[in-house]
matplotlib code that plots the C-alpha trace (Angstrom):
import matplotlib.pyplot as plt

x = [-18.7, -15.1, -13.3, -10.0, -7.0, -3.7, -0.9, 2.9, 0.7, -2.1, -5.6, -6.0, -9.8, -10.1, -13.5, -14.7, -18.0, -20.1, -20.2, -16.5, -15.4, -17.8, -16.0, -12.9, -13.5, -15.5, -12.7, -9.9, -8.3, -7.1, -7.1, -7.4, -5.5, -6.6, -4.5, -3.2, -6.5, -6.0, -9.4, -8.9, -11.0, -8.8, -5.8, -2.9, 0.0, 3.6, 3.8, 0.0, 0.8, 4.4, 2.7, 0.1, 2.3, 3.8, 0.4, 0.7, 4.0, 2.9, -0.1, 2.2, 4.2, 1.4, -0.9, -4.4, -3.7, -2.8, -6.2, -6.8, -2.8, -4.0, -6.8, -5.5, -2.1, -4.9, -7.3, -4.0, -1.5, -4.5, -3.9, -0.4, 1.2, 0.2, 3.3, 1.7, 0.9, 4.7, 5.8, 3.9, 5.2, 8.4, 9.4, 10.3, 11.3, 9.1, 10.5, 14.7, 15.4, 13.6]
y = [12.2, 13.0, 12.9, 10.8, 12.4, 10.1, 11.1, 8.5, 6.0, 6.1, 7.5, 9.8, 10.8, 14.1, 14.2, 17.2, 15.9, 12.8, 9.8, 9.2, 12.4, 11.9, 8.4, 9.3, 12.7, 10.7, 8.8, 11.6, 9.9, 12.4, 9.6, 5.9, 4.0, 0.6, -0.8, 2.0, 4.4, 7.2, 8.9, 11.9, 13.8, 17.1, 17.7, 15.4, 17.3, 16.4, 14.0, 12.4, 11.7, 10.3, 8.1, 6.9, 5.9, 3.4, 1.9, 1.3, 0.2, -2.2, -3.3, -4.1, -6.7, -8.3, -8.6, -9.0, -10.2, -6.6, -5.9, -8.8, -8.7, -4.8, -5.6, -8.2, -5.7, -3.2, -5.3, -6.9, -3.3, -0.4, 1.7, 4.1, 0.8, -1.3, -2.2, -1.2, 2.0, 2.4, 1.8, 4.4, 7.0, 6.2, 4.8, 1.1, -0.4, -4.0, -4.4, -3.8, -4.9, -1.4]
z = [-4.3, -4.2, -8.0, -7.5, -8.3, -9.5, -7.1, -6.8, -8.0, -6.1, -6.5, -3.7, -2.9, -0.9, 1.0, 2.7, 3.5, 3.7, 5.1, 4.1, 6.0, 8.7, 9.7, 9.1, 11.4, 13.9, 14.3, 15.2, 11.4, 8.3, 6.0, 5.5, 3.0, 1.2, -1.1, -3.4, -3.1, -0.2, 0.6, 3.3, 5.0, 3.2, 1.5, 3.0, 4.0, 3.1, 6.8, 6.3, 2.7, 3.6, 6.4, 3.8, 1.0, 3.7, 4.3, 0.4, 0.4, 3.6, 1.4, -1.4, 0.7, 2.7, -0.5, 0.6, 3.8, 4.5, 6.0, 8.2, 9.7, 10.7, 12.5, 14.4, 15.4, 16.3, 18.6, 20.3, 20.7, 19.5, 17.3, 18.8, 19.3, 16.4, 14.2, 11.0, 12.1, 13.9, 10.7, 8.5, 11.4, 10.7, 13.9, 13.3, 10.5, 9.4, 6.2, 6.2, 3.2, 1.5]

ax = plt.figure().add_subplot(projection="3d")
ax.plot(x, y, z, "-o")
ax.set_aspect("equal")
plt.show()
């Protein structure tokens, strides 16, 4: 029962416990981002948040379709190779013109 805070636009959820912070933890994950809400499993350092704000910036081109593209680039190339997830590291660049 994590209270939201507002952070660049985005309500970020920090979750220290509970079933949130058990699937993100279960999961080897620090945070998950959908559209622009961030909950993490604690406080996001400067390099988690950076690579979250690009799932929202992602999100922000691909519109709803965001979720279902993911998956798809996750069952075909997992998660380290997924292009989405390239992206948010910082290593390729999907969207040039930004």
């Amino acid at each position: 029962m994590a209270l939201p805070r507002f952070r660049d636009g985005c309500f970020l959820y920090v979750s220290d416990r509970g079933l949130a912070h058990l699937l993100l933890t279960r999961r080897g994950f620090a945070a998950i981002t959908l559209g622009h809400v961030i909950v993490a499993a604690r406080e996001p350092d400067d390099a988690i948040w950076r690579h979250e704000l690009r799932h929202v910036r992602q999100y922000d081109r691909l519109g709803l379709a965001f979720l279902p593209v993911y998956l798809r680039l996750q069952a075909k190339h997992g998660y380290t190779r997924n292009p989405l997830e390239r992206e948010a590291a910082g290593a390729i660049s999907l969207f040039p013109d930004e």
